[in-house]
LUMFIGU-682386 format. One record per atom (N, C-alpha, C, O): residue number from 1; residue in three letters; atom name; y, x, z. Coordinates in nm, 3 decimals, always signed. Layout:
N
zafi|fikol|bamar|Y|X|Z
NUM|ala|CA|Y|X|Z
...
% end
This chain:
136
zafi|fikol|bamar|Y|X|Z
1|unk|N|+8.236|+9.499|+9.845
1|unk|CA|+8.376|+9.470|+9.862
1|unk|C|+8.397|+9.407|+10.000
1|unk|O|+8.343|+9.298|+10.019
2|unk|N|+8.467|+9.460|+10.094
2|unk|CA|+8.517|+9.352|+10.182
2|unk|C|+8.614|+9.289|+10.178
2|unk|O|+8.724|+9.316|+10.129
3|unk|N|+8.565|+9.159|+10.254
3|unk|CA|+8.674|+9.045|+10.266
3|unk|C|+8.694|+9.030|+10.396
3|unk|O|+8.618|+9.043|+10.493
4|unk|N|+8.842|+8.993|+10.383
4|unk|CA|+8.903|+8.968|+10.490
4|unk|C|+8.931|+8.825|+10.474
4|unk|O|+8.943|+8.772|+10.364
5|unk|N|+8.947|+8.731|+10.644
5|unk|CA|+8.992|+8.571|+10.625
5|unk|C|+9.159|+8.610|+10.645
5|unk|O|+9.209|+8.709|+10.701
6|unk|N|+9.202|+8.536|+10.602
6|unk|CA|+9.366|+8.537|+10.597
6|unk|C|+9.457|+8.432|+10.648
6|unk|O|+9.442|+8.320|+10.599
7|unk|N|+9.583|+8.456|+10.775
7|unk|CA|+9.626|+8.352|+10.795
7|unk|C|+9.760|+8.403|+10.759
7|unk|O|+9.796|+8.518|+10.734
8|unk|N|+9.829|+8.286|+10.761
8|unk|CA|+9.952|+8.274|+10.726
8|unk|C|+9.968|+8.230|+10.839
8|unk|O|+9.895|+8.151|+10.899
9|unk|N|+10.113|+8.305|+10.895
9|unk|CA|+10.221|+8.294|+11.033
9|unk|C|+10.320|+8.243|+10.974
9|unk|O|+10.345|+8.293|+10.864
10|unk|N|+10.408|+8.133|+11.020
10|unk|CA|+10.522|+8.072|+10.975
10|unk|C|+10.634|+8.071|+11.092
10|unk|O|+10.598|+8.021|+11.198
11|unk|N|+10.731|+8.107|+11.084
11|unk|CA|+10.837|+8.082|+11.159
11|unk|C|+10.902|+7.950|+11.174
11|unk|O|+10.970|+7.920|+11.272
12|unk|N|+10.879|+7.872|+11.072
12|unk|CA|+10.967|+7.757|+11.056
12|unk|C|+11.095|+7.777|+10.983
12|unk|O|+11.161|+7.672|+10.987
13|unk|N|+11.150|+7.865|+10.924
13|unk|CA|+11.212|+7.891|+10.801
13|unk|C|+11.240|+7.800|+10.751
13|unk|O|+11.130|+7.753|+10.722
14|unk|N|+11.323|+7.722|+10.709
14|unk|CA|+11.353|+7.674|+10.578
14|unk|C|+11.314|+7.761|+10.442
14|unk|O|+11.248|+7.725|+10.344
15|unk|N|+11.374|+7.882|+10.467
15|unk|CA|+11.359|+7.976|+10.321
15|unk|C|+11.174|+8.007|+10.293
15|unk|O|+11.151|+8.033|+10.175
16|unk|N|+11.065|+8.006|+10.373
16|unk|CA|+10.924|+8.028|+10.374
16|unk|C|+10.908|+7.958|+10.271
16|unk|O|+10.797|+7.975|+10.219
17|unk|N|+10.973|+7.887|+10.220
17|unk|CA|+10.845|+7.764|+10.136
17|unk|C|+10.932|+7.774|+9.988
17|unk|O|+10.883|+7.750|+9.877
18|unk|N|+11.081|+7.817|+10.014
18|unk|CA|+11.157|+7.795|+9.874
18|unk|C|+11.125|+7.962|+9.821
18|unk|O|+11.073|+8.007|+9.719
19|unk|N|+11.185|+8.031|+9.949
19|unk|CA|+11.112|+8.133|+9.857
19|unk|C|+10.972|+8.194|+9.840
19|unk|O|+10.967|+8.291|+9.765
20|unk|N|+10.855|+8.152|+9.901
20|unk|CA|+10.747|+8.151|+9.886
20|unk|C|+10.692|+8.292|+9.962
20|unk|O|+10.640|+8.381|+9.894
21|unk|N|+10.713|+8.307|+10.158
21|unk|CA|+10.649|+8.410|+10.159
21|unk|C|+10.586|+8.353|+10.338
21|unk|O|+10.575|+8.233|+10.363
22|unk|N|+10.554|+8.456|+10.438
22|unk|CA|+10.527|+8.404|+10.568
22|unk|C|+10.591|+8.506|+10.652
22|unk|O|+10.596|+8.626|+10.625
23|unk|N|+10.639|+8.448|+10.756
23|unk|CA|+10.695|+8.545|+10.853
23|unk|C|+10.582|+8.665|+10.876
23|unk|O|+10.605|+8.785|+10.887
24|unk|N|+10.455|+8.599|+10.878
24|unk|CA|+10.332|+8.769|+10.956
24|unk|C|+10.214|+8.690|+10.812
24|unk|O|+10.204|+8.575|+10.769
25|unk|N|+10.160|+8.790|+10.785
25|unk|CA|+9.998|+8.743|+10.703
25|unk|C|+9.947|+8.837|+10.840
25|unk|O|+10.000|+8.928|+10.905
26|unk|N|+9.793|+8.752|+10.848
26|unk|CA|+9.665|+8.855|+10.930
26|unk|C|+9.535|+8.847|+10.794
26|unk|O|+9.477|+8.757|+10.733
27|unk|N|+9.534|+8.964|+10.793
27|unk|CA|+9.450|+8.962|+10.749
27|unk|C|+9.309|+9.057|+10.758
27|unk|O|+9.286|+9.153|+10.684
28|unk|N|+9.224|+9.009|+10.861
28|unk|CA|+9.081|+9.086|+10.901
28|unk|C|+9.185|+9.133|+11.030
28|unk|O|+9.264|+9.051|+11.076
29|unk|N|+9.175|+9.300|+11.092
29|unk|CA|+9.214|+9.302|+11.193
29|unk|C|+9.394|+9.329|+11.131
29|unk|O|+9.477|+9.341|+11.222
30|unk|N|+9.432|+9.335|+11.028
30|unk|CA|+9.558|+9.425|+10.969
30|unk|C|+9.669|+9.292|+10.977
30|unk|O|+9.631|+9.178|+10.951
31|unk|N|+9.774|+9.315|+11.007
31|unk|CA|+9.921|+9.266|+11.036
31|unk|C|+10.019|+9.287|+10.971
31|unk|O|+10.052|+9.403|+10.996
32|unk|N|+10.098|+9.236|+10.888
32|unk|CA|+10.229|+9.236|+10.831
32|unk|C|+10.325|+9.152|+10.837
32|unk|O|+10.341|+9.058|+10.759
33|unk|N|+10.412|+9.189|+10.951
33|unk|CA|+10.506|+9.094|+10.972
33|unk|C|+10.653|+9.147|+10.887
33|unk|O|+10.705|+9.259|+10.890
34|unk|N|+10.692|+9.034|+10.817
34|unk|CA|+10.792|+9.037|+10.715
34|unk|C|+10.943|+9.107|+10.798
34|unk|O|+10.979|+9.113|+10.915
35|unk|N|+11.000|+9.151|+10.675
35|unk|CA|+11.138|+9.159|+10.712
35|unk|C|+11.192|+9.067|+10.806
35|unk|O|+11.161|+8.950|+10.784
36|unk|N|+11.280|+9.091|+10.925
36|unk|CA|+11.320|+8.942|+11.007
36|unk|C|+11.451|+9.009|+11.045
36|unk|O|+11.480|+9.125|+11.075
37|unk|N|+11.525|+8.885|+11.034
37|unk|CA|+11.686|+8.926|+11.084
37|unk|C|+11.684|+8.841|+11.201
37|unk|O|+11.598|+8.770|+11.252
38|unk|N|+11.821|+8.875|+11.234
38|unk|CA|+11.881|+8.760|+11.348
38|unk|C|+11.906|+8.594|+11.310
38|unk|O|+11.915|+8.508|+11.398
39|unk|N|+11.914|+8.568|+11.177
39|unk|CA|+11.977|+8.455|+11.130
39|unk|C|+11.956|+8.321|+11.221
39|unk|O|+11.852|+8.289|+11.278
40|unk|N|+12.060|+8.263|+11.220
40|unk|CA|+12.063|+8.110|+11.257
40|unk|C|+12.148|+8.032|+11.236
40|unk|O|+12.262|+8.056|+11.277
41|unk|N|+12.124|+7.931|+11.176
41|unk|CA|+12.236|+7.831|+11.095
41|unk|C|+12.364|+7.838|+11.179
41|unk|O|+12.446|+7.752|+11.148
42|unk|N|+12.400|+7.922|+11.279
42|unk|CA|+12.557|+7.905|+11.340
42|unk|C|+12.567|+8.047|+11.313
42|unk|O|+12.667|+8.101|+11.360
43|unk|N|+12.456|+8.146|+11.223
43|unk|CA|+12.553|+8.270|+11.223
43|unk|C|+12.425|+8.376|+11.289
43|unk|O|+12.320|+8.321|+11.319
44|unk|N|+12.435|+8.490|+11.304
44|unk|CA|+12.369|+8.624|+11.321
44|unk|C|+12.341|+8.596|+11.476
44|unk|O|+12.446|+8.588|+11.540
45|unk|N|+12.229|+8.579|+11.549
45|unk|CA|+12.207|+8.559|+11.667
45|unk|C|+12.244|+8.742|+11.718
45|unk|O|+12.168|+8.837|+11.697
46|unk|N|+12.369|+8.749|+11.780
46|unk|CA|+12.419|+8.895|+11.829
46|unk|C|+12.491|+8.888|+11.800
46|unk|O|+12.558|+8.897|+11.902
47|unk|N|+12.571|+8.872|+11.706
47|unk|CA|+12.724|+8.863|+11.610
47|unk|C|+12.705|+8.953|+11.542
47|unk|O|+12.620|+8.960|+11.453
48|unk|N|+12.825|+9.080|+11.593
48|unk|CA|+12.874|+9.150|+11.499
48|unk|C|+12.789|+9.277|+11.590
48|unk|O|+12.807|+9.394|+11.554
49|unk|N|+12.726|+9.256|+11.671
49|unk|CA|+12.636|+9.376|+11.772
49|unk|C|+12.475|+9.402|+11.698
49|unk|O|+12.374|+9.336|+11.720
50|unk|N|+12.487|+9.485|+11.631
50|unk|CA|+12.332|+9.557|+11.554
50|unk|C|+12.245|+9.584|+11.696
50|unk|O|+12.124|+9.582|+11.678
51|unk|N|+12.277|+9.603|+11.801
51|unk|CA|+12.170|+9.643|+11.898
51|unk|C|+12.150|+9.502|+11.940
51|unk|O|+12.045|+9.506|+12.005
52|unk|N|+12.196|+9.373|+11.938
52|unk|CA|+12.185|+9.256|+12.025
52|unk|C|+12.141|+9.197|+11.914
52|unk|O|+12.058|+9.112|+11.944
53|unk|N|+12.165|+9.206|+11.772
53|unk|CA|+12.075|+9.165|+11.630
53|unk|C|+11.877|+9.212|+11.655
53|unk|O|+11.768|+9.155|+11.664
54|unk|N|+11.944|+9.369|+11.655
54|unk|CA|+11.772|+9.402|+11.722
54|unk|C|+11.681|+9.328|+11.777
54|unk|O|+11.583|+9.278|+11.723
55|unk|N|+11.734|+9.317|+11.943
55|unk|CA|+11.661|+9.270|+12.040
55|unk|C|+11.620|+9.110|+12.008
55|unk|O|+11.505|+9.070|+12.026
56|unk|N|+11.744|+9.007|+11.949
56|unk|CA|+11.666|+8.923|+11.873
56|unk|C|+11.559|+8.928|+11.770
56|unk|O|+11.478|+8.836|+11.760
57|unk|N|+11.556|+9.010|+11.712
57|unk|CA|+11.450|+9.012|+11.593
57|unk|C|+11.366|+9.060|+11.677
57|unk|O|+11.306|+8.960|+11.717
58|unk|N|+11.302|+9.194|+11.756
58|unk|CA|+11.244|+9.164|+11.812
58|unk|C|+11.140|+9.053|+11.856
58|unk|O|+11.025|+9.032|+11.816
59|unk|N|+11.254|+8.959|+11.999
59|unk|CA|+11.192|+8.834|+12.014
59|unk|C|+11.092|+8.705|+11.926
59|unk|O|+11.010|+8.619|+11.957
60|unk|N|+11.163|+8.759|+11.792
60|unk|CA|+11.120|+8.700|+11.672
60|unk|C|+10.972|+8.755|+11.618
60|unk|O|+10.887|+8.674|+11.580
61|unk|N|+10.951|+8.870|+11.619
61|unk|CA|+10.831|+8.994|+11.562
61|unk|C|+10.784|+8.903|+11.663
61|unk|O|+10.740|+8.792|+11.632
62|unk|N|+10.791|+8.955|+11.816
62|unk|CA|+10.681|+8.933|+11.931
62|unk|C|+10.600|+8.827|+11.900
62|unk|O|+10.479|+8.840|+11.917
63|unk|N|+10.666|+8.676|+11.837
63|unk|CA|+10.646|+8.576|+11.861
63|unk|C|+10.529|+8.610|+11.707
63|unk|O|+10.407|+8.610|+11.722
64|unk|N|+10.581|+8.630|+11.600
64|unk|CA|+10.465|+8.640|+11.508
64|unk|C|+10.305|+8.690|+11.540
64|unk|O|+10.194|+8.637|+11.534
65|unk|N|+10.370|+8.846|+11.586
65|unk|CA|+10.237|+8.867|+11.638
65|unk|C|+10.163|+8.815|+11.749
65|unk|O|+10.041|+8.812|+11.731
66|unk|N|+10.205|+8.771|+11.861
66|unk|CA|+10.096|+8.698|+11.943
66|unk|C|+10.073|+8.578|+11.861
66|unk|O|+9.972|+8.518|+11.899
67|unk|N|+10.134|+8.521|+11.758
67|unk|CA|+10.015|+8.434|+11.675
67|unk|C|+9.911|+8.490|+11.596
67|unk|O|+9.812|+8.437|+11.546
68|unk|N|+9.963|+8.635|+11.593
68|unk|CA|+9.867|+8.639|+11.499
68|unk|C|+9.766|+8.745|+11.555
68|unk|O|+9.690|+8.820|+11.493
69|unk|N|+9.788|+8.728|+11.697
69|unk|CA|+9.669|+8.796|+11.782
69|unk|C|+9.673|+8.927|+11.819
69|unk|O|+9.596|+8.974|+11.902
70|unk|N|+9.763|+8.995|+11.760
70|unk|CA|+9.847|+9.095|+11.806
70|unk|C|+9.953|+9.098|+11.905
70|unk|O|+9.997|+8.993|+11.954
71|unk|N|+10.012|+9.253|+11.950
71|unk|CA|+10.082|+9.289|+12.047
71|unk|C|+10.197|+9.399|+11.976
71|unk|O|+10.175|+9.430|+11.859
72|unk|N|+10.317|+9.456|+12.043
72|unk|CA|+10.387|+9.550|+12.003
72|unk|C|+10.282|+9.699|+12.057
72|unk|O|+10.307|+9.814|+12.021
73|unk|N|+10.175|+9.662|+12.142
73|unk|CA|+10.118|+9.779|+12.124
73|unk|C|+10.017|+9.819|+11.988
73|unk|O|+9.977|+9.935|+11.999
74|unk|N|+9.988|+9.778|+11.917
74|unk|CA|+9.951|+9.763|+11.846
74|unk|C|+9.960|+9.817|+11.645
74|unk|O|+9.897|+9.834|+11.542
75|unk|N|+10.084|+9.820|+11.707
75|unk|CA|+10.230|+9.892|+11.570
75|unk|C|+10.180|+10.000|+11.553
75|unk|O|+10.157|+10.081|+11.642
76|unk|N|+10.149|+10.019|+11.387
76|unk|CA|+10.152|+10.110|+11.311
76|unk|C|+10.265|+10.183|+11.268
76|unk|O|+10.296|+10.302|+11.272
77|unk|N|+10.329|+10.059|+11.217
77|unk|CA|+10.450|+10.154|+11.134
77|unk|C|+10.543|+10.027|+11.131
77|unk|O|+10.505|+9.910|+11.136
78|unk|N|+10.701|+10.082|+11.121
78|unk|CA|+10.808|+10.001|+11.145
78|unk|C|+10.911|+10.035|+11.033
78|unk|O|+10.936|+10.149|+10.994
79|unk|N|+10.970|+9.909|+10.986
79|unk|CA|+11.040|+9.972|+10.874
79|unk|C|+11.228|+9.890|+10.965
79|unk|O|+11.254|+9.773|+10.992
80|unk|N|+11.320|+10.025|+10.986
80|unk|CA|+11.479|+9.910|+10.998
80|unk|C|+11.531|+9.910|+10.876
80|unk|O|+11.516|+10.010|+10.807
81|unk|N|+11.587|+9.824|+10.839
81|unk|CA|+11.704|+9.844|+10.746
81|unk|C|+11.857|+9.802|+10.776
81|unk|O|+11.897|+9.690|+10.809
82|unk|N|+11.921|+9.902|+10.760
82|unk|CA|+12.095|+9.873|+10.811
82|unk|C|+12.183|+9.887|+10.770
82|unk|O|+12.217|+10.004|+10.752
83|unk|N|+12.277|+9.778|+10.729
83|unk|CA|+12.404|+9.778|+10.647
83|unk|C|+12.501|+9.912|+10.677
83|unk|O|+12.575|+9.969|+10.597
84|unk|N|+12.481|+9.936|+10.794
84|unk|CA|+12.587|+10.081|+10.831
84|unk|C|+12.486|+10.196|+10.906
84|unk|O|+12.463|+10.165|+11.022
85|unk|N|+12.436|+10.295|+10.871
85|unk|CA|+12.340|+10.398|+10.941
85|unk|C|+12.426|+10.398|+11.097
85|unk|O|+12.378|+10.410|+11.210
86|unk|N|+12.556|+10.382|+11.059
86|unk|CA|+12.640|+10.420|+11.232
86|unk|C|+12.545|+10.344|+11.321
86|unk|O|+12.511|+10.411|+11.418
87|unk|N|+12.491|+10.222|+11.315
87|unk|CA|+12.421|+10.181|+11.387
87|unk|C|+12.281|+10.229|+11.438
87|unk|O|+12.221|+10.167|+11.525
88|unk|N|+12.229|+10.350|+11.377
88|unk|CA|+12.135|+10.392|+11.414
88|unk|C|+12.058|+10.385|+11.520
88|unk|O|+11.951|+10.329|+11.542
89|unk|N|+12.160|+10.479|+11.608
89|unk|CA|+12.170|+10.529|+11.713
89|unk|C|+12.117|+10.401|+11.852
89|unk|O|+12.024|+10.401|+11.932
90|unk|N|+12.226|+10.309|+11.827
90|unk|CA|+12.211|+10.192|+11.904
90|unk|C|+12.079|+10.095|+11.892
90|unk|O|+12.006|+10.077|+11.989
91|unk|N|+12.055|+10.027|+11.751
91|unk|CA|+11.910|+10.009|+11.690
91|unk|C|+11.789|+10.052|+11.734
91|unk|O|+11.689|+9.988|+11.766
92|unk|N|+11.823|+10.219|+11.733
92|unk|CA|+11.696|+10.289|+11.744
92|unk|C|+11.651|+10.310|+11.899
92|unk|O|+11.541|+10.356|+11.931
93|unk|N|+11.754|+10.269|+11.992
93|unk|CA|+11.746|+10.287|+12.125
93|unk|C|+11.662|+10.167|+12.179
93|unk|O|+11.576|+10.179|+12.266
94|unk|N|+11.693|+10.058|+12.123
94|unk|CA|+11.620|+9.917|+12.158
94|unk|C|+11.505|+9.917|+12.094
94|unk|O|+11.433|+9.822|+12.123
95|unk|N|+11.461|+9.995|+12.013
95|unk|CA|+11.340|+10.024|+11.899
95|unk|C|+11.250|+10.110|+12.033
95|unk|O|+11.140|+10.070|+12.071
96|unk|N|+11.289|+10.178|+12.065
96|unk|CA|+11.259|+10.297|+12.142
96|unk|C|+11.231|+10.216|+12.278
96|unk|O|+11.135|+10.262|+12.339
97|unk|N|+11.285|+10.120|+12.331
97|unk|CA|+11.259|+10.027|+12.433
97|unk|C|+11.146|+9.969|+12.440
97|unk|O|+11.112|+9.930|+12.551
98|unk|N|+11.059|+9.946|+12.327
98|unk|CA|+10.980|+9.838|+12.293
98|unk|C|+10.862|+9.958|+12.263
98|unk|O|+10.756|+9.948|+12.324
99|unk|N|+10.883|+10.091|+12.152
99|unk|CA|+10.782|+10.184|+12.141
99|unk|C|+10.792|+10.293|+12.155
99|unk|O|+10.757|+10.386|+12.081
100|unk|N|+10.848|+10.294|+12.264
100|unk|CA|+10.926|+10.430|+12.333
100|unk|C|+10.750|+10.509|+12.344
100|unk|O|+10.737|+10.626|+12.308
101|unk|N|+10.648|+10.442|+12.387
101|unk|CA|+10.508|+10.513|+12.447
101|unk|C|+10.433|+10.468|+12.334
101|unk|O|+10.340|+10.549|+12.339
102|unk|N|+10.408|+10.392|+12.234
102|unk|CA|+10.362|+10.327|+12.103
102|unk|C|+10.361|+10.464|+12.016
102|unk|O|+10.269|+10.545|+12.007
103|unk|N|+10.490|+10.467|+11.954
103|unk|CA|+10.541|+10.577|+11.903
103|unk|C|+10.464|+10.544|+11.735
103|unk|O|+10.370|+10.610|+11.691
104|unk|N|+10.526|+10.437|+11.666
104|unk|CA|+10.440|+10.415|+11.504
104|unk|C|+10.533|+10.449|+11.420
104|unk|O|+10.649|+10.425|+11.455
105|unk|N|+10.517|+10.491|+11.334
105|unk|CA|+10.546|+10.573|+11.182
105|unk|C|+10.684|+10.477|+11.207
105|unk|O|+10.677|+10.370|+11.267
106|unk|N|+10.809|+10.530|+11.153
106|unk|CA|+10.928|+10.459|+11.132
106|unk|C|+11.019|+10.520|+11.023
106|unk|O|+11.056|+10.637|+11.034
107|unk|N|+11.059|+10.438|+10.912
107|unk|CA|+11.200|+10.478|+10.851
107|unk|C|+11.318|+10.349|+10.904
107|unk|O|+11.304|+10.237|+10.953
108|unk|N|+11.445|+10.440|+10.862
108|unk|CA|+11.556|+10.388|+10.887
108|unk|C|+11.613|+10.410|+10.794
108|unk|O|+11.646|+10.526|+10.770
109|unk|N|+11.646|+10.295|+10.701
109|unk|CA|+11.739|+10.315|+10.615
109|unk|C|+11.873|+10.247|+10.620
109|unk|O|+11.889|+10.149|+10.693
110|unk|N|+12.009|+10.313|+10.514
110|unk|CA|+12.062|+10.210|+10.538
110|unk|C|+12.093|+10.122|+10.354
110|unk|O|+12.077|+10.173|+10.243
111|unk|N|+12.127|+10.018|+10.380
111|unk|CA|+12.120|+9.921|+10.211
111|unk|C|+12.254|+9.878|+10.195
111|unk|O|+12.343|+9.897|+10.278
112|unk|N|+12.268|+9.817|+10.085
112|unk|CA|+12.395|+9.789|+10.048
112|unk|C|+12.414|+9.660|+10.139
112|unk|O|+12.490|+9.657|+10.235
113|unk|N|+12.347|+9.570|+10.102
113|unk|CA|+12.368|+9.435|+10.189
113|unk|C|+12.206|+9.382|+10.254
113|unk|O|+12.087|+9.412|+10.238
114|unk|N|+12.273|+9.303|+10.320
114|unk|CA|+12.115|+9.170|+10.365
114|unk|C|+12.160|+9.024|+10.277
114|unk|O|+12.246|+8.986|+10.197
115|unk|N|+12.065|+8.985|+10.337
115|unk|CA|+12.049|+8.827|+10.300
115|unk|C|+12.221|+8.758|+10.333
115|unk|O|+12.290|+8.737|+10.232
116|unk|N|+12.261|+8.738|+10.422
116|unk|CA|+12.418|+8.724|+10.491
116|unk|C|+12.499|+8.832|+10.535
116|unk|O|+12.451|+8.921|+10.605
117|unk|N|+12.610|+8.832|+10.502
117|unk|CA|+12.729|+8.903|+10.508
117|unk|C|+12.692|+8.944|+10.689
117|unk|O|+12.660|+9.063|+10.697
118|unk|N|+12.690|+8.884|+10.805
118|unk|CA|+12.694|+8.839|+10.885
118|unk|C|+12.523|+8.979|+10.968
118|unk|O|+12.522|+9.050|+11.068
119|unk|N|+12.431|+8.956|+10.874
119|unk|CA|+12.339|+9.029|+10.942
119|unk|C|+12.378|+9.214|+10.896
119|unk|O|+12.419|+9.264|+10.792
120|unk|N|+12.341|+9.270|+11.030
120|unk|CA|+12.353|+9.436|+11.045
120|unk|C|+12.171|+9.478|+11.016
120|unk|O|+12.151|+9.574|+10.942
121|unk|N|+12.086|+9.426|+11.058
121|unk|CA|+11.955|+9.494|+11.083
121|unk|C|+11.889|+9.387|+11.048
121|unk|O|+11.916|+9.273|+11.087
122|unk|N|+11.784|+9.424|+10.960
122|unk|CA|+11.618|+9.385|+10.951
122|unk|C|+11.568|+9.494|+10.997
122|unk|O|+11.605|+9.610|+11.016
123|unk|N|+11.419|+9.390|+11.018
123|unk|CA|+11.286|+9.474|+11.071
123|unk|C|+11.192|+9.427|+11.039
123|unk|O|+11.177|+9.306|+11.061
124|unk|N|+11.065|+9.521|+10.960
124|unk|CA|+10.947|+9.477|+10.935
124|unk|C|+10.851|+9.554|+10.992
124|unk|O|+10.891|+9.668|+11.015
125|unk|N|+10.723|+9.530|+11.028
125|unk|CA|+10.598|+9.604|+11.051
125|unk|C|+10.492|+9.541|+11.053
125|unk|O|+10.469|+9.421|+11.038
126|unk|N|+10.404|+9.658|+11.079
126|unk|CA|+10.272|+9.610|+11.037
126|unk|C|+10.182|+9.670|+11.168
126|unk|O|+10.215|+9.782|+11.208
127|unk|N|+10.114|+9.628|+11.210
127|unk|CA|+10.008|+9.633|+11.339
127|unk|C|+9.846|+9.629|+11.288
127|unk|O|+9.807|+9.567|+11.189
128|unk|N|+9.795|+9.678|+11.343
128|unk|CA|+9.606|+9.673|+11.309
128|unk|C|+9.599|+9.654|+11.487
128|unk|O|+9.651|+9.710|+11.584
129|unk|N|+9.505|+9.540|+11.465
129|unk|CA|+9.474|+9.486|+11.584
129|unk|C|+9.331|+9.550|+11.632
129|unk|O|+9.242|+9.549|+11.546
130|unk|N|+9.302|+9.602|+11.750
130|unk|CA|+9.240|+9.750|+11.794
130|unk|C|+9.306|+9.837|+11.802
130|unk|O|+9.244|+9.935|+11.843
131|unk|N|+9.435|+9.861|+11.777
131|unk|CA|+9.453|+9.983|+11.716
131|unk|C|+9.575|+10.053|+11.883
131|unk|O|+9.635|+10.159|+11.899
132|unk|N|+9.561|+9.932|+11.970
132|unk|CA|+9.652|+10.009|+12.116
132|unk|C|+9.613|+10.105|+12.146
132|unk|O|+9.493|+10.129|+12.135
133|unk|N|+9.724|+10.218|+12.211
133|unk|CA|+9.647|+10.317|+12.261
133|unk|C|+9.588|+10.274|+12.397
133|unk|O|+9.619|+10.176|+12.465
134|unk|N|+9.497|+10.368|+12.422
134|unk|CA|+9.427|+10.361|+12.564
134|unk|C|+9.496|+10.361|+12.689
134|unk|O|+9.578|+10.450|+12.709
135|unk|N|+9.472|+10.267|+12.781
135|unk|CA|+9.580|+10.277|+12.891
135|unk|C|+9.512|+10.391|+12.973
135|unk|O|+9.389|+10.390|+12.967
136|unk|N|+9.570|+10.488|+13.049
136|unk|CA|+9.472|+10.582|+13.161
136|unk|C|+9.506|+10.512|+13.292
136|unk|O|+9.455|+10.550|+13.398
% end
């Protein structure tokens, strides 16, 4: 059987501990960074802009994975989820910014709601660390 050592990545959440989960687990070289919105106690960091929601969450992913020893080159697979698909387009362009040359497995869905009225987009993924492509 192998074992893997396991860390837990924390954002500093309030919600991590009530509802019992971690912004990224590492576990061995494998990565799962949780669903992440824009949220911040004054409201959706972007407002009412799903592409400026993105690019925060983003900032947010980045920060998990270089704790957890990972990179956005690194991305396997990416999951969005979006209160309105209209946003696709815009979402997927800032998605495309980041793994425009990456290029990891992606769905886009869209859901009835998020966590707050207020958020347009989550994003989750998962990274295997080794796993960049080769630079030439």
């Amino acid at each position: 059987m192998t074992e893997y050592t396991r860390q837990n990545i924390s954002s500093g959440s309030v919600w991590e501990p009530v509802v019992g989960y971690s912004r990224a687990v590492r576990a061995g070289a494998f990565v799962y960074v949780a669903g992440t919105t824009a949220s911040s106690p004054d409201g959706a960091v972007g407002g009412a802009d799903a592409a400026a929601q993105a690019r925060e969450i983003f900032v947010r992913i980045g920060a998990a994975l270089e704790q957890a020893g990972a990179s956005f080159d690194e991305v396997v697979r990416s999951r969005v989820y979006l209160t309105d698909i209209a946003d696709f387009d815009a979402v997927g362009a800032v998605h495309g910014e980041i793994f425009g040359a990456i290029r990891p497995a992606l769905v886009a869905v869209a859901v009835g709601a998020l966590a707050a009225p207020d958020l347009l987009v989550e994003i989750e993924l998962d990274a295997i660390i080794g796993a960049a492509l080769p630079t030439s």
